[in-house]
N, C-alpha and C positions, 0 to 999 in steps of 0.2 A: 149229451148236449153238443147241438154246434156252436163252433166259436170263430169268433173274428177278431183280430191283433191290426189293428191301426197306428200307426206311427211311421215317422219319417225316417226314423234310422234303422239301418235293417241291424246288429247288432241288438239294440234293443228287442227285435221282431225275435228274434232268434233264442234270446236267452229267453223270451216269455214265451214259446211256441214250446221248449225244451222244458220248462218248468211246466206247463198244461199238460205236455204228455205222459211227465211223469206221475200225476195226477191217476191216470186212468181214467178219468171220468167225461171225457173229449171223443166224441165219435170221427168231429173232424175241425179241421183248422184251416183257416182261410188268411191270406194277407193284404194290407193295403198300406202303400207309402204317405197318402192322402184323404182327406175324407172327399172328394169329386170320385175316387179310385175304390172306396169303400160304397159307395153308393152305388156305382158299377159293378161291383162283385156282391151286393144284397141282392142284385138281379137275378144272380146267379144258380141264387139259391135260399133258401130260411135259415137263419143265423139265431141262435138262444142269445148265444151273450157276445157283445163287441167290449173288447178290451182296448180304452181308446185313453190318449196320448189326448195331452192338451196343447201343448203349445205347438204347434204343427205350421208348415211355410201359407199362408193365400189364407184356405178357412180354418179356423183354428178348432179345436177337439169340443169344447165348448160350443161353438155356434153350429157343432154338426150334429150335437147329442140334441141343441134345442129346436132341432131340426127334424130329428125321429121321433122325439116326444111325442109332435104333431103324427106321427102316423096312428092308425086304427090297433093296430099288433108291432109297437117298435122291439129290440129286442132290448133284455137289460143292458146297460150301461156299467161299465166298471172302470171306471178311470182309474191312468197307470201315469205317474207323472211325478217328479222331482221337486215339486213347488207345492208348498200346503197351502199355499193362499186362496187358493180355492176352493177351499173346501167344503163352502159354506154357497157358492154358487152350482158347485156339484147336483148336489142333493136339490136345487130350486129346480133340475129337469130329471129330477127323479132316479137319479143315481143310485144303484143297489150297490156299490161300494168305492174307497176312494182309497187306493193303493201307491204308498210309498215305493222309488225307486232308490236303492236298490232291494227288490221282493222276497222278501222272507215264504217260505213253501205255506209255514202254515198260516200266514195270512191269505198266502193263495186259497188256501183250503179252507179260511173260512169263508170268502167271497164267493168260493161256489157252491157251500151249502146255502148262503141265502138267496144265489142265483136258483138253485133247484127248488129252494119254498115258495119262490114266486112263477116257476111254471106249471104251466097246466097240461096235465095230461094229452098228447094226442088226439089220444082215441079212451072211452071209456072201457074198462075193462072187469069183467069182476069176478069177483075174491077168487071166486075155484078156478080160474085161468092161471093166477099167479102161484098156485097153492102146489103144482105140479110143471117138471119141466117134460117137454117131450122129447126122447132118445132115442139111439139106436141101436138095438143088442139083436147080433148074429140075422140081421139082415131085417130085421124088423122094429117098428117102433113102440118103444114105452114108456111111458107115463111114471115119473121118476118124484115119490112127493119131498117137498123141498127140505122136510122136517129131517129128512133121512141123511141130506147130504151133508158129510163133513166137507170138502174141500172142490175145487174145481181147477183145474192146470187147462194153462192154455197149450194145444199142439198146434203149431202151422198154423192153418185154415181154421181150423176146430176146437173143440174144448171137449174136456176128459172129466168128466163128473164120476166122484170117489163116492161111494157109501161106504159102511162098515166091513160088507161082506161081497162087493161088487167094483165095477169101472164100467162107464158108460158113454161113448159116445156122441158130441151133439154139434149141431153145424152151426149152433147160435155161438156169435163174435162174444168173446170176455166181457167186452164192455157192454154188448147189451142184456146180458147176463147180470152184470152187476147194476144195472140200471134196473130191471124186474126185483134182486134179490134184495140190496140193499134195505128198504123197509123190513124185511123179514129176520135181521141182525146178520146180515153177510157182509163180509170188510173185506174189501180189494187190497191186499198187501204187499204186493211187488204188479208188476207189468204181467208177469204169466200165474197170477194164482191168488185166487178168492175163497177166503174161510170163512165157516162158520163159527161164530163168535161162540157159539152155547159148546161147541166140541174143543174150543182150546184149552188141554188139557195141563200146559206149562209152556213159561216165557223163557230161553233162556238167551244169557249173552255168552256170547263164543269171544276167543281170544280177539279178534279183529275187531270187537264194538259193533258186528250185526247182530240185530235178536232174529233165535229163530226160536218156531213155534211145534211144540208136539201137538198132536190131533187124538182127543180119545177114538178107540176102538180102531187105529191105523198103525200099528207097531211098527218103529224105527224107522216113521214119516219124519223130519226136520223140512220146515217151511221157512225159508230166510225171507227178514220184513225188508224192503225198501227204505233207507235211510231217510228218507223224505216224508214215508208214513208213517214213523216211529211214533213220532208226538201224539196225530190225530187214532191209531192203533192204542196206544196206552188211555188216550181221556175213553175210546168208547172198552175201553176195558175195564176201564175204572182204576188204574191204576197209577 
C-alpha cells in the first residue's frame, strides 16, 4: 500500500509515519502539513490510504475528505484526530476508519486490514502466478512453490527464501513479497523476516519479553517477533 499522513504538525506526521513503518505493510509514505499541500502531492503519484488529521489551519481534514469523495478513484480515508465528535460525520464521506490520538499499533493494524479489503487488485493475476515465487540459484532462475517455504529474511536489496533443505535468492522487496503471500498464511513478523504460519513449530519468550519463533524442519533457527506484532502474530495464531 501507498500512504499519505496529512496534518499540520510535523511531530504528529512523524510518530504516524514511524508507527506505518513498523507495520511492514507501507510500500511508501508521503507527507502534507495541509490539505491544498496533499492535493499537490496526490499529483505526485496514486496514494491507497491518506491518513488525515481533522482539525487542520484554512481547510480542515473534513472538508478535504468530502472533497475526494467526489473523485472517480479517491483513496481510503482514515481519520487520525484527538476529538471523537466527529465520528459520526467521519463515516457520512466514507471513512474506512476513525483513529484516536494517541495510536495504539494494534488499531493501527486494524485499520489497514480493512484498508486492504476494500482495494482492488492492480492487475489481475491468477492462482498459479501466486502459487510459485521466482529465484535465483547458481546463476539461474527457479520457480520456488510457496507451500515449501518456511521463512523469508530480508538481505540489503534482496530477500533470502529458506526451504527445509535449501536458501534462495530473490530481488522481490519484503514488502511485496508479503503483499503476494499473505493470503497464503504468511505473517510479516519483524521489518527483515516473514514466516510461514503452518511451519511455526513453537513460540517462545526469552528473558527480555521478545517472542521468538522456532520454524519446523530449520534447526536452531530463533525468529525474534516485533514487539508491535506480537498481539496481531498471536490472534492469527490462535493463541
Amino acid at each position: 500500500m501507498r500512504a499519505m499522513i496529512v496534518d499540520d504538525e510535523a511531530p504528529a506526521r512523524s510518530e504516524l509515519r514511524y508507527l506505518l513503518e513498523e507495520t511492514g505493510r507501507i510500500d511508501g509514505i508521503m507527507e502534507a502539513s495541509s490539505a491544498r499541500e496533499a492535493v499537490e502531492r496526490l499529483m505526485d503519484g496514486k496514494v491507497d490510504v491518506m491518513f488525515l488529521d481533522i482539525q487542520m489551519p484554512k481547510t480542515s481534514g473534513m472538508q478535504l475528505a468530502e472533497a475526494l469523495h467526489k473523485l472517480k478513484n479517491p483513496p481510503a480515508i482514515v481519520f487520525v484526530t484527538a476529538y471523537s465528535e466527529y465520528a459520526l460525520d467521519a463515516f457520512g464521506v466514507d471513512a474506512v476508519d476513525y483513529l484516536m490520538k494517541p495510536m495504539e499499533p494494534e488499531r493501527l493494524a486494524q485499520a489497514l486490514d480493512k484498508v486492504q479489503s476494500r482495494m482492488k487488485p492492480e492487475e489481475p493475476q491468477s492462482h498459479s502466478a501466486v502459487e510459485r515465487i521466482p529465484v535465483v540459484k547458481s546463476g539461474r532462475k527457479v520457480l520456488v512453490p510457496i507451500d515449501q517455504i518456511r521463512y523469508i529474511e530480508a538481505k540489503d536489496d534482496y530477500s533470502c527464501i529458506y526451504t527445509d533443505v535449501d536458501r534462495f535468492l530473490s530481488t522481490i522487496s519484503l514488502a511485496k513479497l508479503e503483499q503476494k503471500l499473505a493470503p497464503h498464511g504468511f505473517f510479516r513478523v519483524h521489518r527483515g523476516y516473514i514466516v510461514n504460519l503452518e511451519y511455526v513449530e513453537d513460540v517462545e519468550v526469552i528473558s527480555s519479553g521478545i517472542l521468538q519463533l522456532g520454524i519446523n524442519g530449520i534447526e536452531g533457527k530463533k525468529i525474534s517477533v516485533s514487539r508491535r506484532r506480537v498481539a496481531a502474530l498471536k490472534r492469527a495464531l490462535g493463541l
